[in-house]
N, CA, C and O of each residue as an XYZ file, in Angstrom:
428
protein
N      -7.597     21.034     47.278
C      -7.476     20.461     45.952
C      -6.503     21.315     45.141
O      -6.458     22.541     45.048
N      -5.735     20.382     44.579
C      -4.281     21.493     44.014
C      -5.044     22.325     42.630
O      -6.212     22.016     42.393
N      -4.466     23.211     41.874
C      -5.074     23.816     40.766
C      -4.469     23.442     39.964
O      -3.347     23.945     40.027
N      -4.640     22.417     38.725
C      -4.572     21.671     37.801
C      -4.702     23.043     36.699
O      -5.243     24.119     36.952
N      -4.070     22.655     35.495
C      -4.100     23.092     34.396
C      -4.049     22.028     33.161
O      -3.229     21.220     32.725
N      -5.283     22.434     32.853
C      -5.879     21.292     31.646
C      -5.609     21.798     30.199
O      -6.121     22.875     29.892
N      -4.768     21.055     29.167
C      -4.654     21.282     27.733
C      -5.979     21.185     27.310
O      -6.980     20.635     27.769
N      -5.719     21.914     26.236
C      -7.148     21.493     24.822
C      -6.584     20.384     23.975
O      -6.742     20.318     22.756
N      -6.005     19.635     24.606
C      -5.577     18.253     23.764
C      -6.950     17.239     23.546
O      -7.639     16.853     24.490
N      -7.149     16.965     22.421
C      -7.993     15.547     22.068
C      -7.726     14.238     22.107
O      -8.480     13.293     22.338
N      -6.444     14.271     21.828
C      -5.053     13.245     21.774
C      -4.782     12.836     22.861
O      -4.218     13.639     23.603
N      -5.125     11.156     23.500
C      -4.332     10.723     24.718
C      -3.279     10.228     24.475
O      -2.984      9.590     23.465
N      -2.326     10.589     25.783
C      -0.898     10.660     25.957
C       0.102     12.049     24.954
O       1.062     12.027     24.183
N      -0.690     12.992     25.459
C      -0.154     14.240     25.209
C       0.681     14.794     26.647
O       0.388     14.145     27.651
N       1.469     15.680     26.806
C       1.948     16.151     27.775
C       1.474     17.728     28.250
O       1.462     18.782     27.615
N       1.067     17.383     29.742
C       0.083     18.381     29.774
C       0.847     19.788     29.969
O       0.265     20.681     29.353
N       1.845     20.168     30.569
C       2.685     21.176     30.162
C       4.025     21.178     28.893
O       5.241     21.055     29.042
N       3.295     21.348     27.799
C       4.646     21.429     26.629
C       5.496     21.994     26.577
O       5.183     23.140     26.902
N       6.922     21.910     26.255
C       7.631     23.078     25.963
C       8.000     24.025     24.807
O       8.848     23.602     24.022
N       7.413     25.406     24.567
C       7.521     25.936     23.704
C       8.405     25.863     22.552
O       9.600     26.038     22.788
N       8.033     25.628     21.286
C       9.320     26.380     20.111
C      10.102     24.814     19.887
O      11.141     24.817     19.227
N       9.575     23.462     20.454
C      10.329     22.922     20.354
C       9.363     21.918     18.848
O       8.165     21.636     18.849
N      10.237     21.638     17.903
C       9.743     21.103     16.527
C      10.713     20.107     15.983
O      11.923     20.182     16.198
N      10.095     19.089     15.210
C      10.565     18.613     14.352
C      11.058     19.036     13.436
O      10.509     19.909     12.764
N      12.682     18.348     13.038
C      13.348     18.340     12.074
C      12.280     18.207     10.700
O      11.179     17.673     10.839
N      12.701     18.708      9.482
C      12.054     18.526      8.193
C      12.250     16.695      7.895
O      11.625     15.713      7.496
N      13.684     17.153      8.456
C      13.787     15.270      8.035
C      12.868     14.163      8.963
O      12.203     13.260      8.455
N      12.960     14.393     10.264
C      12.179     14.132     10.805
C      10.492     13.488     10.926
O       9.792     12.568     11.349
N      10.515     14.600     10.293
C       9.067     14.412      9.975
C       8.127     13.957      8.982
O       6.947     13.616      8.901
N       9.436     14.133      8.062
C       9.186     13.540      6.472
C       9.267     11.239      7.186
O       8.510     10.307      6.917
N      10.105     11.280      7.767
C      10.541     10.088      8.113
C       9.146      9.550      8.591
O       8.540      8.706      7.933
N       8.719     10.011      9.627
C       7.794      9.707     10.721
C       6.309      9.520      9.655
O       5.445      8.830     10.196
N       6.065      9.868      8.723
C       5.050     10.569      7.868
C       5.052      8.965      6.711
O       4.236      8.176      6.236
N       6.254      9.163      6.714
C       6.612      7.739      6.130
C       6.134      6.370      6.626
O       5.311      5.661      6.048
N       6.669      6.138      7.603
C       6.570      4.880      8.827
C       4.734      4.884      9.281
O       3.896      3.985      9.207
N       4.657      5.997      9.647
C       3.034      6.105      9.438
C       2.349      5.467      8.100
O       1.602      4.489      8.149
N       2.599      5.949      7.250
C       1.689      5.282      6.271
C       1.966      4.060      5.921
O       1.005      3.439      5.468
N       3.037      3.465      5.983
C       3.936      2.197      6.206
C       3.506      1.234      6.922
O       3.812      0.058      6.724
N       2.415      1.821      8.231
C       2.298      0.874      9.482
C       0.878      1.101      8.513
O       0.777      0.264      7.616
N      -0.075      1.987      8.573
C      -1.302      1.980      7.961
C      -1.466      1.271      6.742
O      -2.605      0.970      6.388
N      -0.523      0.978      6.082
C      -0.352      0.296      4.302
C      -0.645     -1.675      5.241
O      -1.611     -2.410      5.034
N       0.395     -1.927      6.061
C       0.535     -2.921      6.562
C      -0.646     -3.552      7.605
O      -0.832     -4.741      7.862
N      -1.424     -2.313      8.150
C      -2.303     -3.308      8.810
C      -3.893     -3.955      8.025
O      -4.742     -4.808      8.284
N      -3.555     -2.709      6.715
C      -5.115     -3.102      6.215
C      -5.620     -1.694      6.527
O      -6.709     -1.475      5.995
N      -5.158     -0.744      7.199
C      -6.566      0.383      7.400
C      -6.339      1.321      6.626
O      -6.726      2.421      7.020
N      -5.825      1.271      5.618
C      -5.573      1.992      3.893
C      -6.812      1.360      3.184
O      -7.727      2.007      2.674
N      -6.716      0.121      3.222
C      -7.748     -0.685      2.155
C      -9.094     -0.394      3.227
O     -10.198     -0.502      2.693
N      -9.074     -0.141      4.261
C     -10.595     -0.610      4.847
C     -11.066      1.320      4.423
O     -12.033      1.762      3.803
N     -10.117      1.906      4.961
C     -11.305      3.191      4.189
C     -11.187      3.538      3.168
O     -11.712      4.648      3.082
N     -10.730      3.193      2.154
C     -10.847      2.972      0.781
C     -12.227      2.476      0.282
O     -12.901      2.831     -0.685
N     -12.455      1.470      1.319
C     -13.688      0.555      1.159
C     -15.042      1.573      1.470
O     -15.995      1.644      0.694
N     -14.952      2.260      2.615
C     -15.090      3.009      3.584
C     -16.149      4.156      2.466
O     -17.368      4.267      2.334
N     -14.958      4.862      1.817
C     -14.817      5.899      0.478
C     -15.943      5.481     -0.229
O     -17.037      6.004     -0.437
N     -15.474      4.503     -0.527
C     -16.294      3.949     -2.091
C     -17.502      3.578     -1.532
O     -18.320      3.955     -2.371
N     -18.100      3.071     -0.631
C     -19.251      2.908      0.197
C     -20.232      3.990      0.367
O     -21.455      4.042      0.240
N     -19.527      4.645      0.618
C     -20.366      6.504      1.084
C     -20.766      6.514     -0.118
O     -21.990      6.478     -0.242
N     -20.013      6.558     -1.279
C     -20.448      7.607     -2.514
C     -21.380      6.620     -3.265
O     -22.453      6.969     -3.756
N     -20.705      4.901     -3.334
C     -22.314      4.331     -4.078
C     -23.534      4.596     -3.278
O     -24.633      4.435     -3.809
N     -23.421      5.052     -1.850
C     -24.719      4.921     -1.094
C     -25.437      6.588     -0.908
O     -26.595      6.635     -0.493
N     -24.803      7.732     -1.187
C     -25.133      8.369     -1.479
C     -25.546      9.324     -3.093
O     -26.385     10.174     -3.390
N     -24.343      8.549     -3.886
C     -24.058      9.047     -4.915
C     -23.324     10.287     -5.169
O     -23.588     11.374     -4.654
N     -22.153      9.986     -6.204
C     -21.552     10.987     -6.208
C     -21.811     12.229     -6.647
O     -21.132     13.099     -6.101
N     -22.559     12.580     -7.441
C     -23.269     13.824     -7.438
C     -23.866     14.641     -6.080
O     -23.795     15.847     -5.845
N     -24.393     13.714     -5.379
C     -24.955     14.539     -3.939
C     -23.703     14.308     -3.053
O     -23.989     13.512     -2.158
N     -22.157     14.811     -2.977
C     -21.554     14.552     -2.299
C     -20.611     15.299     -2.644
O     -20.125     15.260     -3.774
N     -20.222     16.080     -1.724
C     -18.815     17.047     -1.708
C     -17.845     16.561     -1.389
O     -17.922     15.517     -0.741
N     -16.304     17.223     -1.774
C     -15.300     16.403     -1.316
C     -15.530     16.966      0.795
O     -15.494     16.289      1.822
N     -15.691     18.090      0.606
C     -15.617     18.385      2.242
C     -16.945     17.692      3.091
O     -16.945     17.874      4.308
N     -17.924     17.010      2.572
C     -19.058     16.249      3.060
C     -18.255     15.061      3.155
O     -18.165     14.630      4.305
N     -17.769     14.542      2.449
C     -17.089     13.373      2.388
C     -16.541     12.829      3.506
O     -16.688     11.796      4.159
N     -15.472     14.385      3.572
C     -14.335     14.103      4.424
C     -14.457     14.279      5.855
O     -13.744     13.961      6.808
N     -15.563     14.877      5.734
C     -16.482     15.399      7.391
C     -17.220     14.181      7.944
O     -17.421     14.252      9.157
N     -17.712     12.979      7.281
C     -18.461     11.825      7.527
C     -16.686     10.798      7.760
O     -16.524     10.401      8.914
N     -15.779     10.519      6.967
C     -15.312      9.694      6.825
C     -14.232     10.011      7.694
O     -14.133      8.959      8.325
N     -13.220     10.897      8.210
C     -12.048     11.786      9.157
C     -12.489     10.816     10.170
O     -11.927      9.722     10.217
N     -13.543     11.138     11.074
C     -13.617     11.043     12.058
C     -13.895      9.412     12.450
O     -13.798      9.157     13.650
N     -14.146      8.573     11.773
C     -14.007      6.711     11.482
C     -12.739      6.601     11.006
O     -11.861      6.174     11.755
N     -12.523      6.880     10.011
C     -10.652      6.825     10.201
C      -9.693      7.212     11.145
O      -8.683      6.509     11.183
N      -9.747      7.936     11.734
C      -8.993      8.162     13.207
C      -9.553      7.165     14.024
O      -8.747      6.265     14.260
N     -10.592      7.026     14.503
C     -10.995      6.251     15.242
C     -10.557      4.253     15.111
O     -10.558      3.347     15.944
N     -10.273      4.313     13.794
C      -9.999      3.070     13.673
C      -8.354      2.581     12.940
O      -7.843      1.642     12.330
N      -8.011      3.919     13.486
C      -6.125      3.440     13.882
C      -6.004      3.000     14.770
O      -6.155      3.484     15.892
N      -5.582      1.570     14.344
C      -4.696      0.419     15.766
C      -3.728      0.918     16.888
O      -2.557      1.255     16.715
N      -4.591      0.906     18.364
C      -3.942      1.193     19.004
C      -2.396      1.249     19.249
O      -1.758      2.193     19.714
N      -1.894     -0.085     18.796
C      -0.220      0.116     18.414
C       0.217      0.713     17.702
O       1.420      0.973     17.672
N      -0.779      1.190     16.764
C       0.304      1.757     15.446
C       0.257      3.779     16.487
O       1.204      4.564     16.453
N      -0.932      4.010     17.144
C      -0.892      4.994     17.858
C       0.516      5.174     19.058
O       1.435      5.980     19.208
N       0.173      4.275     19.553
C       1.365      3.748     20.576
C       3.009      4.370     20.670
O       3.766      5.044     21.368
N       2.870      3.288     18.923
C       4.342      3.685     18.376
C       4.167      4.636     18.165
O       4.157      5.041     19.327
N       3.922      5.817     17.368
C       3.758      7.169     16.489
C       4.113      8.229     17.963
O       4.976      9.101     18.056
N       3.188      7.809     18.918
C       3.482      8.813     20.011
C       4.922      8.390     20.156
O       5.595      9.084     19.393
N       5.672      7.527     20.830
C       7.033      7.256     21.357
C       7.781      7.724     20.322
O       8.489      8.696     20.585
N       7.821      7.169     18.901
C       8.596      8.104     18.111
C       8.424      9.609     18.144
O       9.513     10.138     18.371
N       7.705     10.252     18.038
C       7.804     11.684     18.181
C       8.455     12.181     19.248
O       9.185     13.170     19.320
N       8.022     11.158     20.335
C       8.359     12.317     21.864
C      10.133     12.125     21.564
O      10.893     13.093     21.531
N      10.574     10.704     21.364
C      12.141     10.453     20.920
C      12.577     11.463     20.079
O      13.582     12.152     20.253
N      11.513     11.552     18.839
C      12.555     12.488     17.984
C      12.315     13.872     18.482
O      13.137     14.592     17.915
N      11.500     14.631     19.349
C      11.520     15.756     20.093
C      12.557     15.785     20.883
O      13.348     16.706     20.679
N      12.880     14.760     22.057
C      13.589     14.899     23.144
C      15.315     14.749     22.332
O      16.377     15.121     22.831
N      15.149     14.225     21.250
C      17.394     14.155     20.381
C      16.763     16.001     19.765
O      17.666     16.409     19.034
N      16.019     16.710     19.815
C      16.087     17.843     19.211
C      15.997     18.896     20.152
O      16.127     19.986     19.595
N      15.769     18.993     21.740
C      15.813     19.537     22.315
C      17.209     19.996     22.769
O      18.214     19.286     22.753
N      17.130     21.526     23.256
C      18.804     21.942     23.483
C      19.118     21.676     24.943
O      18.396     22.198     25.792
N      19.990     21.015     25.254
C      21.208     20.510     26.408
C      20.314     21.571     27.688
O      20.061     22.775     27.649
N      20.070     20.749     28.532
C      19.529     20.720     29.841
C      17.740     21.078     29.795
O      17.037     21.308     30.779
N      17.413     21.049     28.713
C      15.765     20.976     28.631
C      15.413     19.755     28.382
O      14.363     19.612     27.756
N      16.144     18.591     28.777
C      15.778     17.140     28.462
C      15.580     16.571     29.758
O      15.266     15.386     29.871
């Protein structure tokens, strides 16, 4: 059995050996950050945890509720309920805008 080396990635479709030091442009990322919330504005899953938000706190009340309680109940349903395409895309754009930023013969 060959000896595998496993990331601490959570994220499927990560690459299991990365190459160091390699980053996004500022512009880059500002862009990507954009289009993200762009695809999230457009499918509805802005308004659904919004809904999400406001749900927790009439049902707990906002007095018994921290912003970091909040965000510890609600993070982990919001990730979970980004549309597989909009995931899809987000990965392919990055690895694209990684691989035009990588230097000549590490591609």
């Amino acid at each position: 059995m060959p000896n595998t080396v496993m990331t601490d990635s959570k994220e499927t479709g990560t690459d299991a050996n990365p190459l160091e030091n390699v980053k996004l442009s500022n512009d880059d990322n500002i862009a990507l950050k954009d289009l993200l919330h762009q695809r999230l504005l457009e499918c509805g899953w802005r308004s659904n945890i919004e809904k999400m938000i406001r749900q927790t706190i009439q049902e707990r009340g906002v007095a018994n509720l921290t912003h970091d309680e909040l965000a510890a109940e609600i993070v982990p349903h919001a990730r979970a309920l980004v549309p597989e395409f909009i995931r899809k895309e987000m990965i392919m754009r990055v690895r694209n805008a990684l691989e035009t930023s990588l230097p000549p013969g590490q591609k």
